[in-house]
Backbone as XML, in Angstrom:
<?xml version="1.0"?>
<chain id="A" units="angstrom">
  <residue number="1" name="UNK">
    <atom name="N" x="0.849" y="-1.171" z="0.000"/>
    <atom name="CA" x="0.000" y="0.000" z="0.000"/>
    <atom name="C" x="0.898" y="1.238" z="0.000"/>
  </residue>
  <residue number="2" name="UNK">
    <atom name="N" x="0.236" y="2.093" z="-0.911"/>
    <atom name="CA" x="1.566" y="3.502" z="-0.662"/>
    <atom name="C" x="1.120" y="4.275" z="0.197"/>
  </residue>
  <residue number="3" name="UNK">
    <atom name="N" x="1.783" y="5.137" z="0.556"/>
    <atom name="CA" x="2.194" y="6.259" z="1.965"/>
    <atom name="C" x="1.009" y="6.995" z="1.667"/>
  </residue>
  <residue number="4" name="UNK">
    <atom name="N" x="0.356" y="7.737" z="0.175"/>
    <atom name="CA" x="-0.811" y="8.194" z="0.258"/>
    <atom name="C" x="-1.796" y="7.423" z="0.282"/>
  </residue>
  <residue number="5" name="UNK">
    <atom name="N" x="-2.117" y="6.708" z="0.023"/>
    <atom name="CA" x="-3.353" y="5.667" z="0.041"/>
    <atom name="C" x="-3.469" y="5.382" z="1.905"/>
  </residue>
  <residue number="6" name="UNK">
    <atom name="N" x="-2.641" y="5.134" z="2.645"/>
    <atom name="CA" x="-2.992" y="4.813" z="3.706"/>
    <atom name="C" x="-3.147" y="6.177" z="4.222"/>
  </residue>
  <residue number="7" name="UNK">
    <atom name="N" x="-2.463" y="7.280" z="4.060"/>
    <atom name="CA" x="-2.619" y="8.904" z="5.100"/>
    <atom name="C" x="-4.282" y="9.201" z="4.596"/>
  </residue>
  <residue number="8" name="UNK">
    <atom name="N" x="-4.285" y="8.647" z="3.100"/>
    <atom name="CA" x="-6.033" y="8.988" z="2.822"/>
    <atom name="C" x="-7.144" y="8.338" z="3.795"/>
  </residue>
  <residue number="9" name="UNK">
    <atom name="N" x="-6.943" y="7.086" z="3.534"/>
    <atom name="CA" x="-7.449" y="6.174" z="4.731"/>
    <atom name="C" x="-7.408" y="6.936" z="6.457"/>
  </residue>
  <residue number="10" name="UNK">
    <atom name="N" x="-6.189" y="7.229" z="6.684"/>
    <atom name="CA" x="-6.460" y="7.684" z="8.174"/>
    <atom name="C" x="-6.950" y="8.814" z="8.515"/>
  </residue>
  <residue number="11" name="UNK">
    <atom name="N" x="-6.782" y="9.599" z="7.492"/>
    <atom name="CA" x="-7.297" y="11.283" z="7.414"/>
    <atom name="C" x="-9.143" y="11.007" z="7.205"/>
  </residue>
  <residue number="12" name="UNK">
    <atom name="N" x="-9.013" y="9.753" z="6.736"/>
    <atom name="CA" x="-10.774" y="9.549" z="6.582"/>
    <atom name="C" x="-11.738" y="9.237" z="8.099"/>
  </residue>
  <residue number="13" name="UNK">
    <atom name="N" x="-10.374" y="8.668" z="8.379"/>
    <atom name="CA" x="-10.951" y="7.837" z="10.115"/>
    <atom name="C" x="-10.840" y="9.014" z="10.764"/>
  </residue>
  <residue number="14" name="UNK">
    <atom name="N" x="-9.826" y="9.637" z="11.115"/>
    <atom name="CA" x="-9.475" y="11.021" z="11.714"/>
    <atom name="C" x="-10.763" y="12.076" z="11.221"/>
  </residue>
  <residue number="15" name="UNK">
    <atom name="N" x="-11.527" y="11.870" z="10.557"/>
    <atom name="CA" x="-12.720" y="13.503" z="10.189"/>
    <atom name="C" x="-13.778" y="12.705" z="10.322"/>
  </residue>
  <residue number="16" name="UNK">
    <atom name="N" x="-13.872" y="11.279" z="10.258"/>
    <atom name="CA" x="-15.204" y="10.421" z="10.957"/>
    <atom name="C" x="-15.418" y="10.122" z="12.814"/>
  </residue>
  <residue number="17" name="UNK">
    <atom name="N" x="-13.836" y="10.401" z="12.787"/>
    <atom name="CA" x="-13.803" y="10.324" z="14.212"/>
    <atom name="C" x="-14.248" y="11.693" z="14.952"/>
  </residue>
  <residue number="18" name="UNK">
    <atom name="N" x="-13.979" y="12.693" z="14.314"/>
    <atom name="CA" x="-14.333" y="14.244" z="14.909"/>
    <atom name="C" x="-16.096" y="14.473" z="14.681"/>
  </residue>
  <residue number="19" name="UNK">
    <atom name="N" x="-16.332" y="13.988" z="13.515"/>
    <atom name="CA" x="-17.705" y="13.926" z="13.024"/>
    <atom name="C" x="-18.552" y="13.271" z="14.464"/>
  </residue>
  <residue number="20" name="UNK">
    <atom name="N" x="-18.685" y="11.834" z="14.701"/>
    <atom name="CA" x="-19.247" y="11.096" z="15.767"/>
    <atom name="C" x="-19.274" y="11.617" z="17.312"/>
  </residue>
  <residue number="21" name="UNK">
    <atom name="N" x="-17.743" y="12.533" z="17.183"/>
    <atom name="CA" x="-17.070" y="12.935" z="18.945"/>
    <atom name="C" x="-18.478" y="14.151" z="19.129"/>
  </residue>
  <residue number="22" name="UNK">
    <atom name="N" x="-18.502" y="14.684" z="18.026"/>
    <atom name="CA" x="-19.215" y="16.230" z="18.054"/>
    <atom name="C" x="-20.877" y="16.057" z="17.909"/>
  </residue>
  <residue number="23" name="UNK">
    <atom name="N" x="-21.462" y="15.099" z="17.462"/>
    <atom name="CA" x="-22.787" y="15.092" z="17.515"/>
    <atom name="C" x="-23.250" y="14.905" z="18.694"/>
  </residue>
  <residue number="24" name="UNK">
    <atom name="N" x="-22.893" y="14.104" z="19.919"/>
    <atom name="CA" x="-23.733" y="14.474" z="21.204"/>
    <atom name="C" x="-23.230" y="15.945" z="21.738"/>
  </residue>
  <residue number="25" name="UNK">
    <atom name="N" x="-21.882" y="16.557" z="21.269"/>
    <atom name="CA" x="-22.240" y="17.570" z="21.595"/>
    <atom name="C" x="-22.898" y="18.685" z="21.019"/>
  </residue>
  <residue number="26" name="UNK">
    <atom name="N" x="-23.299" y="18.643" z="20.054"/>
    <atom name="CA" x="-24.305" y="19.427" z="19.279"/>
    <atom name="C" x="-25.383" y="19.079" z="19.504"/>
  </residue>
  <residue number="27" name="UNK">
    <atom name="N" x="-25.991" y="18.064" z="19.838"/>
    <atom name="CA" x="-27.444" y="17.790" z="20.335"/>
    <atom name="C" x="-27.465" y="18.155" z="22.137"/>
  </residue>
  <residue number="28" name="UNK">
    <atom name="N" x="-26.879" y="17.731" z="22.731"/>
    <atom name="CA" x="-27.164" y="18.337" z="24.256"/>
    <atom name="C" x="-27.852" y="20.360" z="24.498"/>
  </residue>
  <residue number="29" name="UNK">
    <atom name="N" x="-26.834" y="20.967" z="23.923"/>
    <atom name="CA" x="-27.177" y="22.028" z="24.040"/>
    <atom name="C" x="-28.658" y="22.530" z="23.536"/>
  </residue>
  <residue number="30" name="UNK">
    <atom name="N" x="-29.201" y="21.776" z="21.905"/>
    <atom name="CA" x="-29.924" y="21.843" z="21.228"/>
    <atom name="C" x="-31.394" y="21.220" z="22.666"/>
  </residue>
  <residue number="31" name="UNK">
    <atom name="N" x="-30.876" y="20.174" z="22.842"/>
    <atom name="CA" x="-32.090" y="19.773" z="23.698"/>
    <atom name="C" x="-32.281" y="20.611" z="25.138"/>
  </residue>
  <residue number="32" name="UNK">
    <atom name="N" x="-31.240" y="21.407" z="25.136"/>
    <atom name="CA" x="-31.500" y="22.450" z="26.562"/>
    <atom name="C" x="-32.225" y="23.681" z="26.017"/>
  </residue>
  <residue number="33" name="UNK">
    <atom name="N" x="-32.066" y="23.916" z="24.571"/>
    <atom name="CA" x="-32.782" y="24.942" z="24.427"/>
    <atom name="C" x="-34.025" y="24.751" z="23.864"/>
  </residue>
  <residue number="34" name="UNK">
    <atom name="N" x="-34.477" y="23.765" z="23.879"/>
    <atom name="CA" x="-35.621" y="22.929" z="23.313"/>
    <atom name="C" x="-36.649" y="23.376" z="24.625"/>
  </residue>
  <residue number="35" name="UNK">
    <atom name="N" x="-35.814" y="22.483" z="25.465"/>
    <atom name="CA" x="-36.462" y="22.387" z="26.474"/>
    <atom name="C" x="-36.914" y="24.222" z="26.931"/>
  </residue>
  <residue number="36" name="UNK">
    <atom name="N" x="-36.038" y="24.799" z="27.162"/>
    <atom name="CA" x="-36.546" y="26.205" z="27.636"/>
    <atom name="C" x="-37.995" y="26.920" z="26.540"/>
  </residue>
  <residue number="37" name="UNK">
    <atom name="N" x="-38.380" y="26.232" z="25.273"/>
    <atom name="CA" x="-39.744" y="26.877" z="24.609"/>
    <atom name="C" x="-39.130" y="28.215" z="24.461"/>
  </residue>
  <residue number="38" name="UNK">
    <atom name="N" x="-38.290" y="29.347" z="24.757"/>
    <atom name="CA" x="-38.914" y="30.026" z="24.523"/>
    <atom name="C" x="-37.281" y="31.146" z="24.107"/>
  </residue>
  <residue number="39" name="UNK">
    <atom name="N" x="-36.800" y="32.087" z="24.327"/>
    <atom name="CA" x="-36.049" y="32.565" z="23.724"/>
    <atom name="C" x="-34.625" y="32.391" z="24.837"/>
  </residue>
  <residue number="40" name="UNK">
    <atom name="N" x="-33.368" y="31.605" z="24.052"/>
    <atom name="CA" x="-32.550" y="30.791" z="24.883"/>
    <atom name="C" x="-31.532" y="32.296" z="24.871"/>
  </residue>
  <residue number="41" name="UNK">
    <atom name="N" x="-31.015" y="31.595" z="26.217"/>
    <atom name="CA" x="-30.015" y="32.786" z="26.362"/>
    <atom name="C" x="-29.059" y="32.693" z="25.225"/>
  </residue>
  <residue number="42" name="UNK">
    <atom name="N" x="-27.914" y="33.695" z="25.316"/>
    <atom name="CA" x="-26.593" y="33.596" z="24.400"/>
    <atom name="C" x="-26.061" y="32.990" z="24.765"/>
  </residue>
  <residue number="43" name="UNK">
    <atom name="N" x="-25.742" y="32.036" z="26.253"/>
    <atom name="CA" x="-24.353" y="31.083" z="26.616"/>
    <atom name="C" x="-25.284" y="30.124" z="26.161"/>
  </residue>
  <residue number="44" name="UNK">
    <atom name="N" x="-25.915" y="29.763" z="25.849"/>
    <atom name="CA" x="-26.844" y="28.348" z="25.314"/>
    <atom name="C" x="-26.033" y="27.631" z="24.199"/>
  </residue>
  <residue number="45" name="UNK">
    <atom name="N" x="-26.592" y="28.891" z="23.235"/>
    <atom name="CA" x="-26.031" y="29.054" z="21.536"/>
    <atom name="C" x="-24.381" y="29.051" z="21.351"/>
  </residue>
  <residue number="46" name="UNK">
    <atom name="N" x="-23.547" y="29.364" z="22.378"/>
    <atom name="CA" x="-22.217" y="29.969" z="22.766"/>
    <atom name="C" x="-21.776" y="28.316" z="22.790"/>
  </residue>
  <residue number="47" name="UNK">
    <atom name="N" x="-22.473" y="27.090" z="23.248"/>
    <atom name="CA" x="-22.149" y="25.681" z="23.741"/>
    <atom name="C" x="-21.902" y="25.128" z="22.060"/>
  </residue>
  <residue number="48" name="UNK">
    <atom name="N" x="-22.642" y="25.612" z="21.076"/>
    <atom name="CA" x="-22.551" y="25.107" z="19.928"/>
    <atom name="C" x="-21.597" y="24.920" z="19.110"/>
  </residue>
  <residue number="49" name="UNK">
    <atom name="N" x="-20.903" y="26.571" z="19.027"/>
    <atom name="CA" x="-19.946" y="26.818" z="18.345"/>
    <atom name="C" x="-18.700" y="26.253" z="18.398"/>
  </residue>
  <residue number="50" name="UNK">
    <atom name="N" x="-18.049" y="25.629" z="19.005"/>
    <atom name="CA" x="-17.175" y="24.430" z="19.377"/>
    <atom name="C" x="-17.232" y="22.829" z="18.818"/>
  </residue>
  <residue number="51" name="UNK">
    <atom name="N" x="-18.372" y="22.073" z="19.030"/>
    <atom name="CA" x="-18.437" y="20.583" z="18.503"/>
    <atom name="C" x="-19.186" y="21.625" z="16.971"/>
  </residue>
  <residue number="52" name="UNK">
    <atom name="N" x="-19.603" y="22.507" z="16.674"/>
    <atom name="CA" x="-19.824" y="22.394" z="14.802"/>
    <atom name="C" x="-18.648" y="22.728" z="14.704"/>
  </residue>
  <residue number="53" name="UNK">
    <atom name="N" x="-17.486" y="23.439" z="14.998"/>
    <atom name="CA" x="-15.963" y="23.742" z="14.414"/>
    <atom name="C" x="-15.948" y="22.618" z="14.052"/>
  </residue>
  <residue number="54" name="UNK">
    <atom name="N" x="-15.708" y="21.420" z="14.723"/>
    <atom name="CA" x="-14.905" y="20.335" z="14.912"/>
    <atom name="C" x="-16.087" y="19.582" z="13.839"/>
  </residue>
  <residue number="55" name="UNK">
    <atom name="N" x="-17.213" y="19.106" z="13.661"/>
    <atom name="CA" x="-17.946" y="18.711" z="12.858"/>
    <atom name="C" x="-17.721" y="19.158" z="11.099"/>
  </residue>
  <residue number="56" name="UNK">
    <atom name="N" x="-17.460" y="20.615" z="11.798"/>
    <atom name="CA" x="-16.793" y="20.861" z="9.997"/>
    <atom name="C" x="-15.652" y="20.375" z="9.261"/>
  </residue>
  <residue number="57" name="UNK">
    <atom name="N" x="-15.019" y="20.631" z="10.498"/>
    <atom name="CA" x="-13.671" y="20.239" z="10.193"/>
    <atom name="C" x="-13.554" y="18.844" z="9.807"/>
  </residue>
  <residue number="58" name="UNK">
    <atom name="N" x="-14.230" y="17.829" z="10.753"/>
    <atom name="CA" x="-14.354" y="16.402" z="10.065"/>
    <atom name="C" x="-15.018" y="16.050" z="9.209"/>
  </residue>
  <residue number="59" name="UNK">
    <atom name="N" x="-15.672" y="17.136" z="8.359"/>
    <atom name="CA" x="-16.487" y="16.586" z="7.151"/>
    <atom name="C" x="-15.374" y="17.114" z="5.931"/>
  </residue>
  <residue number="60" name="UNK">
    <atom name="N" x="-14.606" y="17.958" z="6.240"/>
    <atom name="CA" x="-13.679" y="18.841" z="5.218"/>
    <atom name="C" x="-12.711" y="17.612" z="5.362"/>
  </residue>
  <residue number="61" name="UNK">
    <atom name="N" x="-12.218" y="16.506" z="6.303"/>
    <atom name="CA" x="-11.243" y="16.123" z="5.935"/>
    <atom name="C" x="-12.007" y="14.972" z="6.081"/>
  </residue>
  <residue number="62" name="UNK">
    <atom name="N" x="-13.039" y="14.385" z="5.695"/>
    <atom name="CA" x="-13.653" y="12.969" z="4.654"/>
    <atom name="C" x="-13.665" y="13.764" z="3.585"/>
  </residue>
  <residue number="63" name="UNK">
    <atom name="N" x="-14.358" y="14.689" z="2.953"/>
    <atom name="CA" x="-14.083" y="14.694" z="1.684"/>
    <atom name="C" x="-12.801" y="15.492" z="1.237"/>
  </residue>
  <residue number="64" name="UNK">
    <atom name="N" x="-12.465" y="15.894" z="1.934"/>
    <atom name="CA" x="-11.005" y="16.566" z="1.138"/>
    <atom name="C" x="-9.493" y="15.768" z="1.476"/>
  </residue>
  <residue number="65" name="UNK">
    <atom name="N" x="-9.965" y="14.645" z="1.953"/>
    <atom name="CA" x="-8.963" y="13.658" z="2.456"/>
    <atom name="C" x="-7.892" y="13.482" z="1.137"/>
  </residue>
  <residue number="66" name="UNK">
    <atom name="N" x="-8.345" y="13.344" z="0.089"/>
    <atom name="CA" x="-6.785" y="12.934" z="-1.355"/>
    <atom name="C" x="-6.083" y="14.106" z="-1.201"/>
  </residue>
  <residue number="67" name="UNK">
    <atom name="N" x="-6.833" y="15.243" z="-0.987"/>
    <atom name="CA" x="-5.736" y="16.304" z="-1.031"/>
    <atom name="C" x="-5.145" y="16.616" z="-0.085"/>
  </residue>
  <residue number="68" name="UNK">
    <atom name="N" x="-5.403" y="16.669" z="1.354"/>
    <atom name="CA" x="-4.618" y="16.602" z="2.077"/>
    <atom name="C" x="-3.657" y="15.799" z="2.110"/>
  </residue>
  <residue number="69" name="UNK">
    <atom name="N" x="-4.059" y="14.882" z="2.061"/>
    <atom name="CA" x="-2.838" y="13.553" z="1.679"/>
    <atom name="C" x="-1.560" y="13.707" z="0.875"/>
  </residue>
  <residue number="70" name="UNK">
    <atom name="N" x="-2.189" y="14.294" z="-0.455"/>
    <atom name="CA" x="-1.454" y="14.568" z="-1.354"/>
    <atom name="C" x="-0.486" y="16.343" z="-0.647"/>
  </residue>
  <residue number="71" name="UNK">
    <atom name="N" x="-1.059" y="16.816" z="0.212"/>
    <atom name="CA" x="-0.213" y="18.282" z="0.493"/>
    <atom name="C" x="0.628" y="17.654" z="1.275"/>
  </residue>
  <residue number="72" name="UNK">
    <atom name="N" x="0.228" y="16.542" z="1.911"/>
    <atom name="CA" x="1.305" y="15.967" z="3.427"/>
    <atom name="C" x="2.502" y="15.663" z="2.841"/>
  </residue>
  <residue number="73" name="UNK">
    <atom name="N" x="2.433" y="14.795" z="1.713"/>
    <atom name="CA" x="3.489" y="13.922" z="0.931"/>
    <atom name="C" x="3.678" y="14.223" z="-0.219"/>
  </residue>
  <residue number="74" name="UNK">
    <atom name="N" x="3.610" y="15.638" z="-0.730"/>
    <atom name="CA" x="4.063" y="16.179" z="-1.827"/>
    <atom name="C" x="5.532" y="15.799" z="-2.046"/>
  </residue>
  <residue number="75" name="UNK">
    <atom name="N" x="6.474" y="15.996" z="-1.787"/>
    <atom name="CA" x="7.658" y="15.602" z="-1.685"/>
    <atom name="C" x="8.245" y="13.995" z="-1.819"/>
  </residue>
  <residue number="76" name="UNK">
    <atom name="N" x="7.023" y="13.344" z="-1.281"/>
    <atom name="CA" x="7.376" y="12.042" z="-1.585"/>
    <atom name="C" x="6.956" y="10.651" z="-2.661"/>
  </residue>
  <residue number="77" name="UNK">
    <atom name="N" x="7.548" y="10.599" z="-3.186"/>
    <atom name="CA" x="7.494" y="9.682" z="-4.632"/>
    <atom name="C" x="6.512" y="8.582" z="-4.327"/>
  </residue>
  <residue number="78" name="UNK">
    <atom name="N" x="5.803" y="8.250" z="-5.461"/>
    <atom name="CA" x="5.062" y="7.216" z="-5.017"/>
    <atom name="C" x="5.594" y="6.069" z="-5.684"/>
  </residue>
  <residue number="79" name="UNK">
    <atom name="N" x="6.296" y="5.454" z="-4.420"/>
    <atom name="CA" x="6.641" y="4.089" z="-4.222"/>
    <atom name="C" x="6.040" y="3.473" z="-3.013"/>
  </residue>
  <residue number="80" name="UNK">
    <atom name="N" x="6.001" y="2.173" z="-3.342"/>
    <atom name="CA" x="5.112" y="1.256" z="-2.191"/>
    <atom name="C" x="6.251" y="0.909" z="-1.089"/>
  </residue>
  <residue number="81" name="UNK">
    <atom name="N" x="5.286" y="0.620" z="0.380"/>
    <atom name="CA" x="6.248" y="0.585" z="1.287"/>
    <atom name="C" x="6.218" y="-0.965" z="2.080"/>
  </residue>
  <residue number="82" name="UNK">
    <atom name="N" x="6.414" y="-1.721" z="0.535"/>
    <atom name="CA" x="6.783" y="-3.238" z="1.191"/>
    <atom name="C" x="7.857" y="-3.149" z="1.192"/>
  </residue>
  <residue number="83" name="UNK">
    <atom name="N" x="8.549" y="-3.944" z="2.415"/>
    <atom name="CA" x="9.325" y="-4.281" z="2.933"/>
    <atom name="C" x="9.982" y="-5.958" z="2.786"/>
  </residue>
</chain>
């Protein structure tokens, strides 16, 4: 397997892994302001902005995973790394 094919692979696990970490925290806050009916304070909304960073960020690196890959190991030739 070459050096990009597997950094693609882990960069995929790595933005599925941020994706999964961040949805209970994007739903907790959502269900506190659910719960209040009626107009939520600003530290409510303030709980959000943190797990969606990180939600974005792991959707930018599932799909933008070849290119990152490819920026990591620009420099390096594609040869396979059997041993």
């Amino acid at each position: 397997m070459k050096t990009k094919q597997l950094a693609n692979i882990l960069i995929k696990i790595l933005g599925l892994s941020d994706i999964i970490h961040s949805i209970p925290s994007i739903i907790t806050p959502l269900l506190s302001i659910w719960r209040i009916r009626g107009a939520a304070p600003a530290e409510y909304w303030l709980y959000l902005v943190s797990p969606v960073f990180f939600a974005v960020i792991g959707i930018f690196l599932v799909l933008k995973s070849r290119n990152v890959a490819a920026f990591l190991f620009k420099d390096e030739d594609d040869q396979t790394t059997d041993a």
